[in-house]
C-alpha positions as CSV (number, residue, x, y, z in Angstrom):
1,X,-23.9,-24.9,25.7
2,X,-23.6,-25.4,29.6
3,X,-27.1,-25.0,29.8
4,X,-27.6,-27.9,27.2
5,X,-25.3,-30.1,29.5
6,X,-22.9,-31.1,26.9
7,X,-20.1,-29.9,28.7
8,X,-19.3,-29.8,33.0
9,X,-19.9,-26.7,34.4
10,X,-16.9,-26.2,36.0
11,X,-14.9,-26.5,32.5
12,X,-17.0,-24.2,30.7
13,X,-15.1,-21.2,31.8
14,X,-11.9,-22.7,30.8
15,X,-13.1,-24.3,27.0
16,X,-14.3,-20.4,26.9
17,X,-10.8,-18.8,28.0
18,X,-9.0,-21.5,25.6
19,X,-11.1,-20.5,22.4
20,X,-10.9,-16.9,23.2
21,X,-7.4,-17.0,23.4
22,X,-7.2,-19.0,20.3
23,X,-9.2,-16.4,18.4
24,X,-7.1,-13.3,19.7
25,X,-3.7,-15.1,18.5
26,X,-5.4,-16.0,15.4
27,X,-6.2,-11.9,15.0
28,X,-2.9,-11.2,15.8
29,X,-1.1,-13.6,13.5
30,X,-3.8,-12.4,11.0
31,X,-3.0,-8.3,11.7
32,X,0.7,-9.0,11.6
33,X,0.3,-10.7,7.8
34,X,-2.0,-7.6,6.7
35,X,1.3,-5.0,8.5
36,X,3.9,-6.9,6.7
37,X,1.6,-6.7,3.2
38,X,0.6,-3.4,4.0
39,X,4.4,-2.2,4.7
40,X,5.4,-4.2,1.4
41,X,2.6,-2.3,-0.8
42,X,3.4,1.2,0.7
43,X,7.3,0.4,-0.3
44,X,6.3,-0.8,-3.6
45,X,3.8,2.0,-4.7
46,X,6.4,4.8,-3.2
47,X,8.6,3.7,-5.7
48,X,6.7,3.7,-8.7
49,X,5.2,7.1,-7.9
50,X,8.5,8.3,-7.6
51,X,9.6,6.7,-10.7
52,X,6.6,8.4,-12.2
53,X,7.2,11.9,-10.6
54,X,10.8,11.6,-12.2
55,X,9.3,10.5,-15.6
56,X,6.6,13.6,-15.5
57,X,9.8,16.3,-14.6
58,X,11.7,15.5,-17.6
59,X,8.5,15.2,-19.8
60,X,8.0,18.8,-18.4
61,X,11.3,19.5,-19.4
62,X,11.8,17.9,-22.7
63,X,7.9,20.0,-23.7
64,X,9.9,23.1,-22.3
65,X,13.0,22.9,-24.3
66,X,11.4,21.9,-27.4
67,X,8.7,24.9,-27.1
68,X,11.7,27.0,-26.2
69,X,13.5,25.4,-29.8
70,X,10.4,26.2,-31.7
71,X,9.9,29.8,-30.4
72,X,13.8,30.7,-30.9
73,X,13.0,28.7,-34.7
74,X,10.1,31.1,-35.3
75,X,11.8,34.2,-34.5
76,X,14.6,33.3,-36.8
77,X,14.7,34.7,-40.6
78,X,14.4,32.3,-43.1
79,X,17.3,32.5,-45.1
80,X,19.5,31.2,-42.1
C-alpha cells in the first residue's frame, strides 16, 4: 500500500505495528475463550464418564450376583 501512496511512508510502519498488535490480542482473547471452553468440556465429559464407569461396575455386579443366584438355583433339588 505504501508503494500505491495511499498512506505516508513514514506511518506505514506504525499502521503495520498497530494492526499487528491488534490481531495478536484478538488471538489471545480468541485462545483464552477456546482454554476456558476447552477446560469446561474436559470438566464436563470427566464427569459423565465417571458417572458411566460407576453405572458399568454395578451392572457388572448386578450380572454377577444374578448369574451367581441362578447357578446356586440350578444346583438346588427341586423339591426345596
Amino acid at each position: 500500500m505504501g508503494h500505491l501512496g495511499l498512506f505516508r511512508q513514514d506511518l506505514l510502519n506504525a499502521y503495520r505495528i498497530t494492526v499487528e498488535y491488534t490481531r495478536a490480542q484478538a488471538n489471545d482473547e480468541l485462545m483464552q475463550s477456546l482454554q476456558d471452553l476447552e477446560q469446561k468440556d474436559a470438566a464436563l465429559f470427566e464427569r459423565l464418564h465417571d458417572e458411566w464407569d460407576q453405572n458399568r461396575d454395578q451392572a457388572e455386579a448386578l450380572r454377577s450376583t444374578l448369574g451367581f443366584k441362578k447357578m446356586l438355583l440350578a444346583g438346588m433339588p427341586n423339591d426345596v
